[in-house]
C-alpha positions as CSV (number, residue, x, y, z in Angstrom):
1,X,-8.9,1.9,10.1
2,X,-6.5,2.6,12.9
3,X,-2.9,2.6,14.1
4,X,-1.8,0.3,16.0
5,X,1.7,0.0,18.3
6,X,2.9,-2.3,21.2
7,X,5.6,-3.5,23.1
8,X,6.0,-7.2,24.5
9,X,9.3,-7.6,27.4
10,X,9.5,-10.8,29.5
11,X,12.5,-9.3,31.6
12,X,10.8,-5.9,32.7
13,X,7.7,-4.1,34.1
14,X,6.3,-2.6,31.2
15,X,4.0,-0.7,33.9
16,X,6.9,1.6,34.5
17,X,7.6,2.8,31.1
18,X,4.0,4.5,30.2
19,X,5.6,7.3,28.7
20,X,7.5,5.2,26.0
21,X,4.2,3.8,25.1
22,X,2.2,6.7,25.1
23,X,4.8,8.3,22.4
24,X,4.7,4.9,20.4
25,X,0.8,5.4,20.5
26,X,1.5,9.3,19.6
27,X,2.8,8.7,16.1
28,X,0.2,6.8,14.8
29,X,-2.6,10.1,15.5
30,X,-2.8,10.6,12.0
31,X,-4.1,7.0,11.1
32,X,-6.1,7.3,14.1
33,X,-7.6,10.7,14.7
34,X,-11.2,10.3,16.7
35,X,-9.5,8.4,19.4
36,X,-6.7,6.8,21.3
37,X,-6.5,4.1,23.6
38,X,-3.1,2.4,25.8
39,X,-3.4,-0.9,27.8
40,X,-0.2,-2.5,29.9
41,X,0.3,-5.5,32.0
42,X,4.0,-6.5,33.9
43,X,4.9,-7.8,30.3
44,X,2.6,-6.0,27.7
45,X,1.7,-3.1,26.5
46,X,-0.7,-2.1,23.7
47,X,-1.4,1.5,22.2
48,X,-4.2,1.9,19.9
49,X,-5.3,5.1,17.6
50,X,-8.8,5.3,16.1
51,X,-10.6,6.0,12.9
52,X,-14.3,5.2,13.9
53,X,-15.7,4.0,10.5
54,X,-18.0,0.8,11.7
55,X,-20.1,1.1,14.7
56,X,-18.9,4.4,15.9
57,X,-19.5,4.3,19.3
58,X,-19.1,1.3,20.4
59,X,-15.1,0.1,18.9
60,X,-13.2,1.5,21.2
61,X,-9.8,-0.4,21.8
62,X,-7.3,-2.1,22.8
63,X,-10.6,-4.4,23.0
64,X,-10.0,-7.2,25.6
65,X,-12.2,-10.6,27.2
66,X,-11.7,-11.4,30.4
67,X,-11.5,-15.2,31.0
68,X,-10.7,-17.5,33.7
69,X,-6.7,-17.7,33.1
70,X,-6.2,-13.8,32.0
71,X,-7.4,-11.2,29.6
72,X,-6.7,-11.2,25.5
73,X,-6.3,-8.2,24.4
74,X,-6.2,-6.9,20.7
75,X,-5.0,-3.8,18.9
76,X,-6.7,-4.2,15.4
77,X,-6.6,-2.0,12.2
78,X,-8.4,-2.5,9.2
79,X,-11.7,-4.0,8.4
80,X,-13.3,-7.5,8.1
81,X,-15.6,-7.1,5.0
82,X,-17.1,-10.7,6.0
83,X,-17.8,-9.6,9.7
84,X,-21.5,-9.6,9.6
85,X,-21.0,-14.0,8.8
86,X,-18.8,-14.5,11.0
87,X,-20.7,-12.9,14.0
88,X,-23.6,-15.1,13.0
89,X,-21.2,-18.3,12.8
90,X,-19.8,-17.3,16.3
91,X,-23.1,-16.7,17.9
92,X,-24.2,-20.1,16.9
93,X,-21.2,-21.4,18.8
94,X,-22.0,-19.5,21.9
95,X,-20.1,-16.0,21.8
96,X,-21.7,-12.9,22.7
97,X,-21.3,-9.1,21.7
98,X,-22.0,-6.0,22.9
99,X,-20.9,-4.0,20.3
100,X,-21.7,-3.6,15.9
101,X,-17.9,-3.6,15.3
102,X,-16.0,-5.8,13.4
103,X,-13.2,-6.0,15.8
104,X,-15.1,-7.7,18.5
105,X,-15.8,-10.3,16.1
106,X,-12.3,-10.4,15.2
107,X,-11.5,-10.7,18.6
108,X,-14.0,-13.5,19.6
109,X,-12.8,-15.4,16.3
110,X,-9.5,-15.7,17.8
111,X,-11.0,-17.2,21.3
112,X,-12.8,-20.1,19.0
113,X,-10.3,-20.4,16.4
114,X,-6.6,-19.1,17.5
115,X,-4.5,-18.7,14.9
116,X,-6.5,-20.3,12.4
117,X,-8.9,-17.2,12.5
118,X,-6.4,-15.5,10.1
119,X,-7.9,-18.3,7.2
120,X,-11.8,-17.3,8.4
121,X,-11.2,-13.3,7.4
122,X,-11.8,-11.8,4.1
123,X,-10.2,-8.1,4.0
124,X,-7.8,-5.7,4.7
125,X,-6.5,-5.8,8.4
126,X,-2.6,-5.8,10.6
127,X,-3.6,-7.0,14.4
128,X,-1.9,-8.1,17.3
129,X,-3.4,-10.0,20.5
130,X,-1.7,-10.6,23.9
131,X,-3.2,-13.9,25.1
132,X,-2.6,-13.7,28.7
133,X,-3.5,-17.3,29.1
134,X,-0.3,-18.3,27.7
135,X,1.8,-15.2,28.0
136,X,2.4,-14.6,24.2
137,X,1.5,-12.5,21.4
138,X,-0.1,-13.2,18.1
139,X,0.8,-11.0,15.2
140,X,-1.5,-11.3,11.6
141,X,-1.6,-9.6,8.7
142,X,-3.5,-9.8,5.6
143,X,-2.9,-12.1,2.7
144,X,-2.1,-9.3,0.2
145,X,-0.6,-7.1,2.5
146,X,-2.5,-4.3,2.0
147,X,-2.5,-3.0,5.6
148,X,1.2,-2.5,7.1
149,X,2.6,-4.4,9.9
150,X,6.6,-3.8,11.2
151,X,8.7,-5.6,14.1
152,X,11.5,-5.1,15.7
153,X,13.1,-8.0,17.7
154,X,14.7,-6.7,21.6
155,X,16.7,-9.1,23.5
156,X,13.8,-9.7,25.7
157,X,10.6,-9.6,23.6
158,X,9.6,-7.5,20.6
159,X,8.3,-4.0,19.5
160,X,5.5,-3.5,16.9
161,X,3.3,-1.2,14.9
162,X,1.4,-0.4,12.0
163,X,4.7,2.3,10.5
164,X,8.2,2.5,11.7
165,X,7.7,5.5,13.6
166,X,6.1,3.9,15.9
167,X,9.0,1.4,16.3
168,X,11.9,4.0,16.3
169,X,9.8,6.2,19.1
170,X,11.6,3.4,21.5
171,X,14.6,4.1,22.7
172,X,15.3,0.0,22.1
173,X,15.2,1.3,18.4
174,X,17.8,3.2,16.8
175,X,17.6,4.9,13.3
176,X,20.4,3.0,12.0
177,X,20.1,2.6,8.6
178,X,23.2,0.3,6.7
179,X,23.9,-0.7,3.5
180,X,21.3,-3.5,3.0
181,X,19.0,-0.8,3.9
182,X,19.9,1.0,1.1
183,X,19.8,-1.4,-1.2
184,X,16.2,-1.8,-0.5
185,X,15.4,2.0,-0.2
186,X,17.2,2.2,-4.1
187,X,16.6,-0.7,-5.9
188,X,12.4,-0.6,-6.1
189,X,12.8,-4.1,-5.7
190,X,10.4,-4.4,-2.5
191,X,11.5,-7.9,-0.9
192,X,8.9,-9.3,1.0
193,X,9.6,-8.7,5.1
194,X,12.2,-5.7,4.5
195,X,12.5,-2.7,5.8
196,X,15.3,-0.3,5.5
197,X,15.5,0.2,9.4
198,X,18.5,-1.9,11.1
199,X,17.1,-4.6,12.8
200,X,13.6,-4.4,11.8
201,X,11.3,-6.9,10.1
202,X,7.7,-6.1,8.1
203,X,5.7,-9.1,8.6
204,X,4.7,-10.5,5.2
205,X,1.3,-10.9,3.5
206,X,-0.3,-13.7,4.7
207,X,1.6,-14.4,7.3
208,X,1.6,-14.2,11.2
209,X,4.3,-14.5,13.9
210,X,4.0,-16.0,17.5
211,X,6.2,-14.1,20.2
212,X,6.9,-15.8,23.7
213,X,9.4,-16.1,26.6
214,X,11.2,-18.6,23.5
215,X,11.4,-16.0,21.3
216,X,9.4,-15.0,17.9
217,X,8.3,-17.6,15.3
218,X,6.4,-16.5,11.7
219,X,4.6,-18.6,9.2
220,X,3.1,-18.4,6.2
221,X,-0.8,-19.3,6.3
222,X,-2.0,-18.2,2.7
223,X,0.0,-17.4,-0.9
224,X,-0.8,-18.1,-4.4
225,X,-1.7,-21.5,-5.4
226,X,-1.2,-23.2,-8.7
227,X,-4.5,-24.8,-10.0
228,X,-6.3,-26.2,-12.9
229,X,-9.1,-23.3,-14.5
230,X,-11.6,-25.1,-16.0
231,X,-13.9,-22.5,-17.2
232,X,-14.3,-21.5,-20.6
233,X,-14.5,-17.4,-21.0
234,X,-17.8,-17.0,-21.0
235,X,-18.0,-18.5,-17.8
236,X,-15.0,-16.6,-16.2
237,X,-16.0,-13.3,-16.9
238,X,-19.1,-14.1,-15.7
239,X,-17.5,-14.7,-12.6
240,X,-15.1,-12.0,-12.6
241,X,-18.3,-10.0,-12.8
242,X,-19.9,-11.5,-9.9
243,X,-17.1,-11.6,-7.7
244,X,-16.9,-7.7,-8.2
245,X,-20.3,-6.7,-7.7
246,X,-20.3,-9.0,-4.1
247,X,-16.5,-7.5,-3.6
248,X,-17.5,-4.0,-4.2
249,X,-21.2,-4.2,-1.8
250,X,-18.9,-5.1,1.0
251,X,-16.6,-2.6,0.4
252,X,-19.2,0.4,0.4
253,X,-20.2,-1.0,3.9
254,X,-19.0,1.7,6.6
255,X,-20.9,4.7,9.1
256,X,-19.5,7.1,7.5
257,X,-19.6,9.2,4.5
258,X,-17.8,7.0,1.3
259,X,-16.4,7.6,-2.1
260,X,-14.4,6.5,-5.2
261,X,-11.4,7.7,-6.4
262,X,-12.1,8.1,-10.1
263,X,-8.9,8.6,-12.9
264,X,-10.8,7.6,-15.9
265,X,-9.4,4.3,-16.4
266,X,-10.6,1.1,-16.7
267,X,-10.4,-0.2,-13.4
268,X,-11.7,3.0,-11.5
269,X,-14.1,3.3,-13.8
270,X,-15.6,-0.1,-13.9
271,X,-15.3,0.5,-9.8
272,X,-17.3,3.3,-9.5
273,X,-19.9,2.1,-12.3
274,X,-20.9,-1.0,-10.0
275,X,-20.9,1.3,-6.7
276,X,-23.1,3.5,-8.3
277,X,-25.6,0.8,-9.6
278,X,-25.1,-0.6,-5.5
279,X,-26.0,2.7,-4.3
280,X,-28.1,3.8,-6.8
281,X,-30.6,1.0,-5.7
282,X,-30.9,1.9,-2.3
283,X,-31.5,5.5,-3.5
284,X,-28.0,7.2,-2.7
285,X,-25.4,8.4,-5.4
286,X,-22.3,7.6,-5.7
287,X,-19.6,10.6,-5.2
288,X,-16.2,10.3,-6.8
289,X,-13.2,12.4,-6.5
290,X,-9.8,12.7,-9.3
291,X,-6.7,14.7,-9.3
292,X,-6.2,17.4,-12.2
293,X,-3.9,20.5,-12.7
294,X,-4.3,23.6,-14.1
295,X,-3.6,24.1,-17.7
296,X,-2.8,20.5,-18.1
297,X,-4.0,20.0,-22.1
298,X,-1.4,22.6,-22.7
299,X,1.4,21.3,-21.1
300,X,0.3,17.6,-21.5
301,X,3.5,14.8,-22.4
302,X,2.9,11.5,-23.4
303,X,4.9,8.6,-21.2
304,X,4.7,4.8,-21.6
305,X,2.3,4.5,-18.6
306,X,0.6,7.3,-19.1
307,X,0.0,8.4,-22.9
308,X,-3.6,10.1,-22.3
309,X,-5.0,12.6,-19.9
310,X,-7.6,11.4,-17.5
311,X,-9.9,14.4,-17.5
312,X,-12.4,13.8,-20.6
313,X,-12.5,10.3,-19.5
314,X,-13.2,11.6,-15.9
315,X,-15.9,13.5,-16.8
316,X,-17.5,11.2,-19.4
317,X,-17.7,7.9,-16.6
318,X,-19.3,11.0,-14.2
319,X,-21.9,11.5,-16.7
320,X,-22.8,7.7,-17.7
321,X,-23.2,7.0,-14.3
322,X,-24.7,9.9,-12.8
323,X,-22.4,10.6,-9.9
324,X,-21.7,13.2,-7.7
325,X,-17.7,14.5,-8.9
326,X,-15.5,17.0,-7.9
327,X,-11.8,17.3,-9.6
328,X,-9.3,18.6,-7.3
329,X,-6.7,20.9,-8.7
330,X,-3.3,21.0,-7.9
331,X,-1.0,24.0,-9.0
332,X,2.5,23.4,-9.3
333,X,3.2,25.9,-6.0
334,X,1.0,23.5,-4.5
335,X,2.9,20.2,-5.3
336,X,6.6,22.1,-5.2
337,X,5.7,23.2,-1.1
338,X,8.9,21.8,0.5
339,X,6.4,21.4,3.5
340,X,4.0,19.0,1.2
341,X,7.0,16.9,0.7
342,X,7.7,17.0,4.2
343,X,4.2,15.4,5.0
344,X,4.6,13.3,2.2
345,X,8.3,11.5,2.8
346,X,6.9,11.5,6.7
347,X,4.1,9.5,5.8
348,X,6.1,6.9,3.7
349,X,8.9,6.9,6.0
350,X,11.1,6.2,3.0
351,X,12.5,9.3,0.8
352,X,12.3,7.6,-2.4
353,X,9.3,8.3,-4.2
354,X,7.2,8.7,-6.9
355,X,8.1,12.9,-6.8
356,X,5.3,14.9,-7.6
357,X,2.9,12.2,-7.6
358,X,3.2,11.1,-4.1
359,X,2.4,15.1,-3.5
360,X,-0.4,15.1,-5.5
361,X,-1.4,12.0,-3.9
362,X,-1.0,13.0,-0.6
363,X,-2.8,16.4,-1.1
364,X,-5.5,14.6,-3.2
365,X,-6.3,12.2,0.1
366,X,-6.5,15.7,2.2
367,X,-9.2,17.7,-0.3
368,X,-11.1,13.9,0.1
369,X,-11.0,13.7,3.8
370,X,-12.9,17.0,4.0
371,X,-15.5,15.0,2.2
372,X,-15.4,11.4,3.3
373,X,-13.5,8.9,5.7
374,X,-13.7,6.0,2.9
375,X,-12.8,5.8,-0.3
376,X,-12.7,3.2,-2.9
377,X,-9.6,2.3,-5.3
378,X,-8.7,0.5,-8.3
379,X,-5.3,0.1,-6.8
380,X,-4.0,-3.1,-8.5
381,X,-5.9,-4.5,-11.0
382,X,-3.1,-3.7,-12.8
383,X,-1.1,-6.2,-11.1
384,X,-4.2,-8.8,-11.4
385,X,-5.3,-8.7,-14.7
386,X,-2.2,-7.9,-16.6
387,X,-2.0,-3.9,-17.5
388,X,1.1,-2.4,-17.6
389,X,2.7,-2.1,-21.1
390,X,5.5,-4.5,-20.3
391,X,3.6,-7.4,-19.8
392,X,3.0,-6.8,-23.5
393,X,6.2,-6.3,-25.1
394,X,9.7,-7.4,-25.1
395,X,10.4,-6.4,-21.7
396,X,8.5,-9.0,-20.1
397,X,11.5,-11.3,-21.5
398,X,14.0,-9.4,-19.9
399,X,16.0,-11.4,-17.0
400,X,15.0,-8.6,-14.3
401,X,12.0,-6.8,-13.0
402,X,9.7,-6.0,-16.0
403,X,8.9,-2.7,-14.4
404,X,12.9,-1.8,-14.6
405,X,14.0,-3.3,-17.6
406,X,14.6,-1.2,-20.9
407,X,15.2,2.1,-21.4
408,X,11.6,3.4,-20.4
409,X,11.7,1.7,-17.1
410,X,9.4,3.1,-14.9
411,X,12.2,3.5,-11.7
412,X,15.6,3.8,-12.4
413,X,17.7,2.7,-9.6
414,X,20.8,4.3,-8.4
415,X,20.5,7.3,-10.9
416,X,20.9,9.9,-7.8
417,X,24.0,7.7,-5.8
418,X,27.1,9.4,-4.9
419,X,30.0,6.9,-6.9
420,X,32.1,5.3,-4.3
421,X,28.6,4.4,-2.5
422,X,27.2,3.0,-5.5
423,X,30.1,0.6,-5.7
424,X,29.5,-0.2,-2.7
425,X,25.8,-0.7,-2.4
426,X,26.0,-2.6,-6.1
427,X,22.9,-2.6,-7.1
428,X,22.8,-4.2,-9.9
429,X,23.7,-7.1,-8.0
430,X,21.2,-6.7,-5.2
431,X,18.1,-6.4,-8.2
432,X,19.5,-9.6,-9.8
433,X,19.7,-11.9,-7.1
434,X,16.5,-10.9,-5.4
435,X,14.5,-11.3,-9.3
436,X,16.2,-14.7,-9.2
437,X,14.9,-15.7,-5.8
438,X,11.5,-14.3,-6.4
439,X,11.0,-15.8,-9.8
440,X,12.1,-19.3,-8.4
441,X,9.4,-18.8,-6.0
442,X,6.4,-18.7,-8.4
443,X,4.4,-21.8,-8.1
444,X,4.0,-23.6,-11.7
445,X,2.1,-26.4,-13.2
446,X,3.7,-29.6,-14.2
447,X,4.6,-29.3,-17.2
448,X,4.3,-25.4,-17.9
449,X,6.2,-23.7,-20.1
450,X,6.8,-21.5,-22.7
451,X,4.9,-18.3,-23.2
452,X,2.1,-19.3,-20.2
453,X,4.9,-19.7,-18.1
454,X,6.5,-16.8,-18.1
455,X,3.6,-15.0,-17.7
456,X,2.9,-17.0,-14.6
457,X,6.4,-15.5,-13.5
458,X,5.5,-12.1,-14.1
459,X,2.2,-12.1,-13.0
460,X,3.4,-13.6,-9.5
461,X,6.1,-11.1,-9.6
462,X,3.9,-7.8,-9.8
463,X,1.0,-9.3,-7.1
464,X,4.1,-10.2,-4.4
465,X,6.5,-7.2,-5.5
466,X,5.4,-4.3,-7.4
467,X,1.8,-4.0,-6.1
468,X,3.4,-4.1,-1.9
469,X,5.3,-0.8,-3.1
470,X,2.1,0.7,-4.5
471,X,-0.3,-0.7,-1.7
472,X,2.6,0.8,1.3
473,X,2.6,3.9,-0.9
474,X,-1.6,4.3,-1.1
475,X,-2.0,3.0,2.5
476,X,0.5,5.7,3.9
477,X,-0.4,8.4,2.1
478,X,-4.2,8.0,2.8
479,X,-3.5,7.7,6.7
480,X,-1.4,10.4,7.0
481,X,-4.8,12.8,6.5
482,X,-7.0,9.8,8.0
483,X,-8.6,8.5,5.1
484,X,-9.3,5.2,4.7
485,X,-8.4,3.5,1.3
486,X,-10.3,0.2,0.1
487,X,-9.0,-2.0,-2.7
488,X,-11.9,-4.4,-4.2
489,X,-9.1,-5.8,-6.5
490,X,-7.4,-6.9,-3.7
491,X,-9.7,-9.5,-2.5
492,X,-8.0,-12.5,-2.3
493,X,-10.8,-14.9,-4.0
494,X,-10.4,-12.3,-7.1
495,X,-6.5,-12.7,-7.5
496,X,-6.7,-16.4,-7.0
497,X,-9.3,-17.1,-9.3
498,X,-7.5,-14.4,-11.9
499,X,-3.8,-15.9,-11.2
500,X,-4.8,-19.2,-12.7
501,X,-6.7,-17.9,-15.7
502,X,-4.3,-18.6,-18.5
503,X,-2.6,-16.0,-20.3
504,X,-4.3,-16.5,-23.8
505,X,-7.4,-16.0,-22.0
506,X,-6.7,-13.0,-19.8
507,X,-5.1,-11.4,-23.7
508,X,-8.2,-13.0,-25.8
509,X,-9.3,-9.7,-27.6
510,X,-5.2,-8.6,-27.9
511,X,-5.3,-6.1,-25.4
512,X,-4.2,-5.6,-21.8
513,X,-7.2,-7.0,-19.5
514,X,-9.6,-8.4,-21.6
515,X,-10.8,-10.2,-18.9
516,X,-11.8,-7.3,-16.8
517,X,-13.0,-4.8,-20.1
518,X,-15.0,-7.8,-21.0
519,X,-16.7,-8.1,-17.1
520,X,-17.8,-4.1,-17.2
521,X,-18.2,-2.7,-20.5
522,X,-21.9,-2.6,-20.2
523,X,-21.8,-0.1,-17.7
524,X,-19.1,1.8,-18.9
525,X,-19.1,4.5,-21.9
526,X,-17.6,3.4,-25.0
527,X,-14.5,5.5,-24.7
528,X,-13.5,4.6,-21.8
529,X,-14.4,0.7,-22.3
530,X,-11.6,0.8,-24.9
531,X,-9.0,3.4,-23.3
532,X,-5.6,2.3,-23.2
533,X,-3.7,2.1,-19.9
534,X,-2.7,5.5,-18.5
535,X,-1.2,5.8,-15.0
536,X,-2.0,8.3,-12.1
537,X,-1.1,11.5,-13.9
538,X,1.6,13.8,-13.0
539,X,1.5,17.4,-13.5
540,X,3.6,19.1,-16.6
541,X,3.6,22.2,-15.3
542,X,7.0,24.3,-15.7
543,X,6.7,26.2,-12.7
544,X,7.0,23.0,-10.7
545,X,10.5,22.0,-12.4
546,X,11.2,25.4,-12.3
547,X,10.5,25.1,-8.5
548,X,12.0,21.9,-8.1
549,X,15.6,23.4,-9.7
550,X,15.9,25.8,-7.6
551,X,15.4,23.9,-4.4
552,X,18.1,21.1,-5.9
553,X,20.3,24.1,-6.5
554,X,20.1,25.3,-3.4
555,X,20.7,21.8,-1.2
556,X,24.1,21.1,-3.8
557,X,25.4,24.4,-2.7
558,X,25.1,23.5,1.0
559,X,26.1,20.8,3.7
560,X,23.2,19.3,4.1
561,X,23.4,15.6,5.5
562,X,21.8,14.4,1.8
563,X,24.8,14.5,0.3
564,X,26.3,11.8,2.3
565,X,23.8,9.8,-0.1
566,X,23.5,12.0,-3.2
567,X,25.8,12.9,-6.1
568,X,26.9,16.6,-5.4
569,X,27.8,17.4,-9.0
570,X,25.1,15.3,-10.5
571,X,22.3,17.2,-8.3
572,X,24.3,20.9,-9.6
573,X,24.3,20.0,-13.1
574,X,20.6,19.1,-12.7
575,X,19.6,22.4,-11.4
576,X,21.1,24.6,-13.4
577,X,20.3,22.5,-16.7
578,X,17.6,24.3,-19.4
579,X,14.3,23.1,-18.3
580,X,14.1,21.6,-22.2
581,X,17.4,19.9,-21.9
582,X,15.6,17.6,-18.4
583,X,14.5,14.3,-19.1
584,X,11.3,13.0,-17.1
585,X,14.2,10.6,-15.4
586,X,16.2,13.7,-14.5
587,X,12.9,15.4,-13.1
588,X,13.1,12.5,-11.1
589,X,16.8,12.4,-9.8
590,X,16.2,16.0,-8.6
591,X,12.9,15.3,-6.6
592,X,14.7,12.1,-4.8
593,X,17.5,14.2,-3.3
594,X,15.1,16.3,-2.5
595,X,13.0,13.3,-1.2
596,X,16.2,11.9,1.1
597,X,16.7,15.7,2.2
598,X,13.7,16.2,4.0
599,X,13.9,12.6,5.4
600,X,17.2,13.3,6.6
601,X,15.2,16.1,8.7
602,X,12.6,14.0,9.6
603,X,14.2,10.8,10.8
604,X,17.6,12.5,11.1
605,X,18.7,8.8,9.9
606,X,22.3,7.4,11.5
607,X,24.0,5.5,8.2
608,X,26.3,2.6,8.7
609,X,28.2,1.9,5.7
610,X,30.7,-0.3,6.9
């Protein structure tokens, strides 16, 4: 896992401006600590930081071949879980390798196959080649979009890299943020190829753009398909099963020390049962990390997503399957450090959050990193199998996002929005017509309707909207400390196979993924086999909102550049309310403003609202 950065120019010598490429480079150290790596030609340049996790010594990069019309040269981050095949397949073609690492097969894949190598990978990965034989660059990134990948179009070329920072370190790049921008950064309504930066593009899951002397062309090379599933249950949760355990084996494949990240629930758990049978059979022991906080049964408040505490069903998964645990515990000094949220909005690059949980998170990934370099997620089988309360009750009818309709919506957008901006950012607007264009883009069968669907609709909605928030937000937060994240529910054969299971089938014992409950319950205890969904935990501690308060208080009292953004009075009120008088949404208002405070320090962001 890496960082990657570059800038392409047809009208300059990009040999003169070292310096600019060296601080592009620069801001991706934290994804790449072990090493760092810059490569420029009259038109290229490529900047490359490290995380050695696969052949340590020997995937060094930018990684170029010489040939006999010019060098291609790749910047590559991620990993290839089906590496070790495709170096076989490539050798018997004629390719050679001096090195264990998966990028050099990458990289040789592209020399046999071009652009088509993108269909020939199975994992997480965001890489760019300069092709010197034909002066352009090729841009790829994974089909669920699980690794980032951002653009910025110049009038003579383009700039790239894995996070905006890397972008905006240009001086071709200026922080200008206008009002679509903030109509993305508020709404939680994550459209594909966004960003809230003027001028700047993320590539899309399974896509990959083409930049030459003619400019910059992106296609789409892999998305959901609509087909027929012909297996009866039995036979598809043997095959869930299957594709899990071979999912999960490539997963754990890495040179350095590896983990899981364990909350108790069903899809962690089930996770870190199969690595530990894996690893238990080459006579190593699984080790597993979760988040708790100090007095947390005391102080404990049931929500919609998250109506039980994790820790008894933490510690009763560590026991079944004999691994090695550690909780980490956060204190609510800890998570309330105005220089933890610092890290934390700087490694999103966007100040609204998930409050307190993106701290946790983020200091979570730093006790792990101590520890390990990989760790294991159940990061979206949520999204996959069908888990979130909504796709159970009436707000899966609504005529918006699931996750925002109702009044327990999980984000609520515009809350924190000074008045005359909110009229004229109108949200409500922005949410509507972006849920109408991504549910007219859900592939159905002929003839589908009814209950089946719409749950085609919202199934395609959470694996191309929802879970890109939540994969940006785990991908950022783990490379900010450099700790690399896997997610097994990810693999694209899994939500393929999953996506055309029909509803009735993926609800056949009346609860949220059957499918999946049905795959692992053997190697799960009983209790947590049969838990209800509960989400990554946030802490209840008063000292926190006590914390938080008195920070809020503090920025409404002064002229901070936030409240060009934020409603002054709203913020007051806020702070000085009773703590038993704040509402978990109001917890929330008060940690966005201070969320877009510290990003205002940060980015010091230039707003165009005209």
């Amino acid at each position: 896992m890496c960082g990657i950065t570059g800038w392409i120019a047809y009208r300059r010598n990009l040999t003169d401006h070292t310096r600019v490429l060296d601080a592009m480079t620069e801001t991706m150290s934290c994804r790449g600590p072990d090493a760092s790596g810059v490569w420029s030609a009259r038109h290229a340049a490529l900047g490359h930081r490290r995380l050695a996790v696969i052949d340590l010594p020997g995937g060094a990069q930018p990684m170029s071949v010489e040939t006999d019309d010019g060098p291609v040269v790749m910047v590559y981050s991620g990993e290839a879980y089906n590496f070790t095949e495709l170096r076989d397949e490539l050798r018997r073609r004629g390719h050679r390798f001096t090195t264990d690492s998966d990028t050099e097969v990458v990289l040789h894949g592209y020399l046999e196959w071009g652009e088509a190598l993108a269909e020939h990978l199975n994992g997480m990965y965001a890489f760019a080649i300069w092709d010197a034989r034909t002066d352009r660059l090729v841009m790829i990134r994974d089909r669920m979009g699980i690794k980032p990948f951002y653009y910025y179009e110049t009038e003579d070329g383009v700039l790239f890299g894995s996070e905006p920072k890397a972008i905006l370190a240009n001086p071709l790049c200026a922080p200008v943020v206008g009002l679509d921008g903030l109509r993305e950064m508020f709404s939680f309504a994550k459209t594909p190829g966004h960003a809230i930066w003027s001028g700047m593009r993320e590539l899309r899951p399974g896509h990959l753009a083409v930049v030459d002397a003619s400019g910059l062309r992106e296609r789409c090379y892999w998305s959901l398909e609509v087909g027929e599933h012909t297996d009866d249950r039995r036979t598809t949760v043997a095959h869930v099963r299957e594709l899990l355990e071979d999912i999960i084996a490539r997963q754990l494949v890495a040179d350095v020390p590896r983990c899981t990240l364990l909350s108790g629930g069903l899809d962690s758990s089930a996770m870190t049962a199969l690595a530990a049978q894996q690893l238990g059979a080459v006579g190593e022991t699984v080790r597993s990390f979760a988040v708790d906080f100090p007095d947390q049964d005391k102080h404990f408040q049931a929500v919609d997503v998250s109506p039980t505490q994790d820790t008894p069903y933490v510690h009763a998964v560590a026991e079944h399957v004999r691994c090695e645990h550690r909780d980490i515990i956060l204190d609510g000094a800890a998570l309330s450090d105005p220089q933890v949220r610092r890290a934390a909005v700087a490694a999103r690059d966007v100040p609204i959050g998930l409050g307190d949980r993106d701290n946790s998170l983020y200091l979570l990934f730093k006790a792990v990193r101590e520890q390990s370099t990989v760790a294991l997620s159940g990061e979206s089988a949520d999204e996959v199998f069908g888990g979130y309360p909504w796709f159970h009750d009436e707000r899966r009818t609504a005529d918006t996002f699931p996750w925002l309709a109702g009044s327990q919506a999980l984000f609520s957008p515009a809350s924190l929005v000074q008045r005359d901006l909110a009229q004229a950012l109108d949200l409500p607007a922005y949410v509507q017509d972006h849920y109408s264009t991504a549910v007219a883009q859900t592939p159905l069968k002929d003839g589908e309707t009814g209950l089946e669907k719409r749950m085609r609709q919202v199934c395609h909605l959470h694996l191309t909207r929802m879970v890109q928030s939540l994969l940006d937000r785990k991908d950022r937060m783990s490379m900010a400390v450099g700790l690399e994240v896997r997610v097994p529910f990810c693999d694209h054969r899994l939500v393929q196979y999953v996506f055309n299971t029909p509803w009735a089938m993926k609800t056949f014992d009346g609860r949220e993924k059957s499918i999946l409950r049905a795959a692992t319950r053997d190697v799960l205890p009983q209790s947590v086999a049969d838990r209800k969904k509960s989400g990554y935990p946030g802490t209840f501690d008063p000292a926190y909102l006590s914390a938080i308060q008195s920070q809020a208080a503090d920025l409404a009292a002064g002229d901070h550049a936030a409240m060009q953004l934020c409603d002054r009075e709203l913020v007051r009120s806020l702070a000085t309310a009773p703590q038993d008088a704040i509402t978990p949404r109001d917890r929330g208002t008060l940690e966005r403003a201070l969320d877009i405070a510290a990003w205002f320090d940060l980015r010091q962001p230039v707003l165009n609202l005209g």
